[in-house]
VEXMAR-687152 format. One record per residue (C-alpha): x, y, z. Coordinates in steps of 0.02 Angstrom, whole numbers, padded with zeros to 5 digits, always signed. Layout:
XYZ/...
***
This chain:
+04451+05469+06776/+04429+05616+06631/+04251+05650+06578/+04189+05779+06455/+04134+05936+06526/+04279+05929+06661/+04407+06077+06710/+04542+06090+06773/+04659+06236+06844/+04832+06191+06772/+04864+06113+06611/+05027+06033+06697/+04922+05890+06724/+04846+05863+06551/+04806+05702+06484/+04891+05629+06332/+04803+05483+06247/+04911+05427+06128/+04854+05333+05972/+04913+05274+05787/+05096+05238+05741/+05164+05297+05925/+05038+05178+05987/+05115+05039+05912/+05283+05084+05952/+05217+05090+06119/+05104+04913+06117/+05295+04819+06068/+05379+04906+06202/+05243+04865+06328/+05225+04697+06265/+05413+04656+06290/+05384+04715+06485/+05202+04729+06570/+05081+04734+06449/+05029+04556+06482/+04943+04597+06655/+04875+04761+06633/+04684+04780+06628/+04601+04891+06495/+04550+05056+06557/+04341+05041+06550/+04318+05199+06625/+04375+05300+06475/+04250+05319+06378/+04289+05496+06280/+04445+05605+06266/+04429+05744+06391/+04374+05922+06384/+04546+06020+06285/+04568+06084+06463/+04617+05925+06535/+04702+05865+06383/+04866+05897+06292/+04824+05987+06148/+04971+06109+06094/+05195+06067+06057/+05210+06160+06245/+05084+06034+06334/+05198+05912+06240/+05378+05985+06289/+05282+05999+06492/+05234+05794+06473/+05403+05744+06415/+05477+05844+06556/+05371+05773+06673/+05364+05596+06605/+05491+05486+06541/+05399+05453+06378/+05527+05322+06312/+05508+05227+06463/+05361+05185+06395/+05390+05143+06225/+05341+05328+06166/+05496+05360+06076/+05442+05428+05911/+05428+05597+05849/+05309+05676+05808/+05211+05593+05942/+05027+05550+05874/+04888+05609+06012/+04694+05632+06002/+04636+05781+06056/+04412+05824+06086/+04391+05942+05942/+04487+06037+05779/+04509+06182+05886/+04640+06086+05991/+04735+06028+05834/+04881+06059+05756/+05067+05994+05683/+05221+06004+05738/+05369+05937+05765/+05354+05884+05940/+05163+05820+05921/+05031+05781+05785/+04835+05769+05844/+04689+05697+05783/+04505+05729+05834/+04396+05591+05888/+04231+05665+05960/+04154+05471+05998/+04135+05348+06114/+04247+05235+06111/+04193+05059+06143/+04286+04951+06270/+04451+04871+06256/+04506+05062+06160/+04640+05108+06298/+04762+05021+06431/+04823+05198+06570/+05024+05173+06569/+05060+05324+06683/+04945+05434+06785/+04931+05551+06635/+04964+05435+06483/+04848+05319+06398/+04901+05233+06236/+04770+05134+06113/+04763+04944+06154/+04797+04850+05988/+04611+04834+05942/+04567+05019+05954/+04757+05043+05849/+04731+04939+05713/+04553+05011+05711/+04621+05182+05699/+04734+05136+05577/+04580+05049+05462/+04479+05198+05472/+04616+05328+05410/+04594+05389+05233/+04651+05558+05119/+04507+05656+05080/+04585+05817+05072/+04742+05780+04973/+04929+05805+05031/+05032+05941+05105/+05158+05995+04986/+05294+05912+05075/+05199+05748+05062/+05168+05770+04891/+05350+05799+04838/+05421+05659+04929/+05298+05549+04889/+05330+05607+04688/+05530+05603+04717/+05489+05430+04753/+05389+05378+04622/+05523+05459+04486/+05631+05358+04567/+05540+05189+04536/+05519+05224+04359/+05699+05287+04338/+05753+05096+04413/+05635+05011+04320/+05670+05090+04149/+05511+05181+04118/+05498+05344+04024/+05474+05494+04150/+05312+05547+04183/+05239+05668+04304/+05133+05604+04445/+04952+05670+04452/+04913+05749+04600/+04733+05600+04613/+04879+05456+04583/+04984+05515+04741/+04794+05517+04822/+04757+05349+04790/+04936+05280+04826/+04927+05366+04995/+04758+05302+05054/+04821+05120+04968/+04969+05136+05087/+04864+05155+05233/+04748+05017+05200/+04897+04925+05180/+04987+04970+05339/+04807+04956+05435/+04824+04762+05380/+04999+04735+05416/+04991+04794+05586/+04804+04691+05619/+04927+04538+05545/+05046+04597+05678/+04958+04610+05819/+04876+04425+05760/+05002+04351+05731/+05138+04228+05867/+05273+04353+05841/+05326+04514+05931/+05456+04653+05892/+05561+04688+06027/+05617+04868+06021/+05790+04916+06085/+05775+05029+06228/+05935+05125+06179/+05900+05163+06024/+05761+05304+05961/+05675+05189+05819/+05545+05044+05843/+05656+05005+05680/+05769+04938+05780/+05719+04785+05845/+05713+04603+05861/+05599+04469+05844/+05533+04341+05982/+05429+04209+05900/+05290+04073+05964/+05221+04185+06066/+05027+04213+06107/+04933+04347+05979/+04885+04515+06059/+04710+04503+05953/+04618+04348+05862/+04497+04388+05709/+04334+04363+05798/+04377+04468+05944/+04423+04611+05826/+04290+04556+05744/+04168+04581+05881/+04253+04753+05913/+04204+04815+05753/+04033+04767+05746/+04000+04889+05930/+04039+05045+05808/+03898+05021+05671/+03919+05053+05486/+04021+05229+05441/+04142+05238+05308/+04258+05209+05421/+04175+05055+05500/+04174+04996+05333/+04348+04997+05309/+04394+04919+05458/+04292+04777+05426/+04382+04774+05254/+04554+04771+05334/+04501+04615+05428/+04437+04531+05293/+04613+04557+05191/+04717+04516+05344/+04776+04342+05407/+04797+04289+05582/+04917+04180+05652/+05076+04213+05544/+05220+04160+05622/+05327+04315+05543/+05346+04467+05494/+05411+04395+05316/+05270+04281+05310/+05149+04469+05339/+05253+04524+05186/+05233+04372+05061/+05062+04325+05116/+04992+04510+05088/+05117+04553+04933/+05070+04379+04840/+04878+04402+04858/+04833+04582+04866/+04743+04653+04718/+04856+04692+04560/+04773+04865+04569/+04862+04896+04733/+05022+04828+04704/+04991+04642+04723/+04973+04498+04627/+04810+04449+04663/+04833+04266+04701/+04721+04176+04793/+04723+04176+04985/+04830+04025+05064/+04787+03968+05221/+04950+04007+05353/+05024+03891+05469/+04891+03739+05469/+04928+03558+05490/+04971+03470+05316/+04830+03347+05295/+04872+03153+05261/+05018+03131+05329/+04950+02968+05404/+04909+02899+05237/+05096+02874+05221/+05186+02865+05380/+05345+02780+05307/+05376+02922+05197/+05374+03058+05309/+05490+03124+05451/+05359+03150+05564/+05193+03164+05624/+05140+03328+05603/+05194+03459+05477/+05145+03658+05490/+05154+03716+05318/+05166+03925+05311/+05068+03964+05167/+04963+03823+05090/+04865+03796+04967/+04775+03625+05003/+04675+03575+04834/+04820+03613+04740/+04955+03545+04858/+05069+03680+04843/+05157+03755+04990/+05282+03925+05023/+05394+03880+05155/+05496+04043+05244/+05661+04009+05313/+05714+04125+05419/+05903+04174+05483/+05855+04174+05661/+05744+04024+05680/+05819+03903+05538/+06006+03948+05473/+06034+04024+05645/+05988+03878+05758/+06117+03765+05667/+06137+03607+05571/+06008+03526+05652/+05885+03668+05614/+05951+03663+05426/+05912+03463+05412/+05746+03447+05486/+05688+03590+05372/+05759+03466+05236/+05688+03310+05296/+05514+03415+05306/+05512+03480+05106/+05585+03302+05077/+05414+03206+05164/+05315+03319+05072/+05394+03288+04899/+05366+03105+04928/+05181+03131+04973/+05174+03237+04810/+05169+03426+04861/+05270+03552+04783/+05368+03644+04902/+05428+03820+04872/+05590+03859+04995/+05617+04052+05029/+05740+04170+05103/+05741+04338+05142/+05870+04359+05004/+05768+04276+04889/+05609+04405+04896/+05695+04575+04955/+05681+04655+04774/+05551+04671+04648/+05648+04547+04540/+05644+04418+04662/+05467+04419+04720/+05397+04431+04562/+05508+04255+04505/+05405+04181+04659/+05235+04267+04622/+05254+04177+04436/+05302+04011+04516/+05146+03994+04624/+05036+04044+04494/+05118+03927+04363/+05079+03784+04514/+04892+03873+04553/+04862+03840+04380/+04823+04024+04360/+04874+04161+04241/+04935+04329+04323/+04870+04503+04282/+05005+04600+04212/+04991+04770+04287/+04993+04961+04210/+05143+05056+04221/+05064+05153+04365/+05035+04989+04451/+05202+04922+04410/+05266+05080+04505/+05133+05043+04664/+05227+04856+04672/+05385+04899+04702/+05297+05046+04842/+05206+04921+04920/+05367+04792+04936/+05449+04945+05001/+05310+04971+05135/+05302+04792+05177/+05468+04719+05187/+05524+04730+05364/+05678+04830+05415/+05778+04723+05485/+05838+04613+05362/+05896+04423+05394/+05828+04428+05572/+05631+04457+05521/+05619+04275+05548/
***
């Protein structure tokens, strides 16, 4: 195993510890195959001396030669790798590093090839948490990220206005915190992507559902706690507290996070269902229902309100039979006095729609809704954007 302080004679056999979004391209590919099986590697303990470690685009172009990176589930580009110090960095197409000069605690990396390690979904979603823009955006980021914002307001009607340089700031490090959470729901959650091994995109993929969750909230929890109290730290523990676990998909990750995140970050600040849990008093009734035991998706108990996501795949898909127990479900829980709210992916794929459904729970929560600024108006229709999964009728 690489320790600091080693050498080695030919950078041909260079280390690549791959982290962030190529990570979790990497965790659904592995997933889909051997991931289940394969022990966490305890002996790593801190990224290698630059010597032993890819660090430049040629180590890169050498690995990829050497190593059939999509076989793997490395398919992205640029790939994301950490590297032992800012000497060692740098950007380019083929590769984009990051310094991390800690320990890492256990659990951080799984070894996938004699040369390639990639971040187990704790140490991921922990990297993810712990990213923030302190130092603003490279020109190209900035100008995209402005494009899109002219955009929004152009589609929503608003009058044109130049985006400060601090607003694209704060969207960008919003964005992260959001993507930190989505991918901790992820990786909580009893759903998996499935990426397609032929094409180049984790994009591209399918869904397999009831399946076990990669992480539960008071393992990560646990994790988290090993590192202390940083900034960082901080927002990790943040990210936990804001995600859910156990969502049984990817559309569920998108309404539960878009319906109760903060208004000043895009959201609608309602307040936090509980997801997938038992309906309680069913038994009070049992000639009025259709059966024993009914797992609501998002439910708020004390008011007796429920969101219920029908997806292509797992309802309309599987056939009439599907389509009439779903019925018989909403119709048990009418009887027993709940309000059921039925959605579709074509119900809450624009800004229109989810709004219509963010106004219905409140109006049933009994609560008023924030209206938001312009500027936050503008973030909503981002963060849909950033949250709606790309692959349509099939996100289950």
């Amino acid at each position: 195993m690489p320790t600091r302080g080693a050498t080695a004679a030919d950078k041909p056999n260079a280390y690549a510890f791959v982290y962030g979004e190529s990570a979790v391209e990497a965790i659904w590919s592995l997933a889909a195959h051997a991931w289940r099986g394969v022990e966490d590697d305890e002996n790593v303990w801190l990224v290698p001396d630059a010597s032993l470690c890819v660090t430049t685009q040629r180590d890169v172009k050498l690995l990829a030669k050497q190593v059939d990176l999509c076989k793997l589930g490395i398919r992205r580009r640029p790939i994301e790798l950490l590297v032992p110090s800012k000497s060692s960095s740098s950007r380019g197409k083929l590769a984009r590093f990051h310094v991390w000069t800690d320990f890492f605690p256990e659990r951080s990396f799984v070894r996938v090839h004699q040369r390639v390690f990639v971040s187990t979904p704790y140490f991921t979603a922990l990297q993810l948490a712990m990213a923030r823009r302190t130092d603003g955006l490279t020109r190209a980021e900035a100008e995209a990220s402005a494009r899109e914002e002219t955009r929004i307001r152009n589609e929503l009607g608003m009058a044109e206005q130049t985006a400060s340089a601090e607003d694209l700031v704060r969207w960008a490090n919003i964005a992260r915190f959001v993507r930190a959470t989505q991918v901790l729901c992820d990786f909580m959650g009893t759903y998996r992507f499935v990426a397609d091994e032929d094409k180049s995109s984790a994009a591209d993929s399918s869904i397999v559902y009831g399946t076990k969750p990669m992480v539960t909230s008071q393992t990560f929890d646990t994790y988290v706690q090993e590192l202390g109290s940083s900034k960082g730290v901080m927002r990790a523990r943040e990210v936990a507290k804001t995600a859910y676990a156990r969502l049984a998909s990817p559309m569920e990750t998108m309404l539960a996070l878009m319906l109760t995140l903060s208004v000043s970050m895009g959201g609608f600040g309602l307040p936090r269902p509980e997801v997938n849990v038992a309906v309680p008093g069913l038994g009070e009734a049992p000639l009025l229902v259709s059966q024993e035991t009914i797992i609501a998706d998002l439910c708020w108990s004390d008011q007796k309100l429920i969101v219920e996501y029908y997806g292509w795949d797992e309802h309309f898909g599987a056939g009439s039979r599907k389509v009439g127990d779903d019925m018989a479900r909403a119709n048990s829980l009418c009887a027993l006095g709940w309000n059921v709210l039925q959605v579709t992916y074509e119900h809450v794929r624009t800004l229109a729609g989810v709004s219509l459904l963010a106004r219905q729970v409140a109006h049933l929560l009994g609560v008023s809704l924030r209206e938001p600024t312009e500027l936050e108006l503008v973030w909503r229709s981002r963060l849909l954007a950033l949250l709606l999964p790309n692959i349509g009728r099939a996100a289950g």
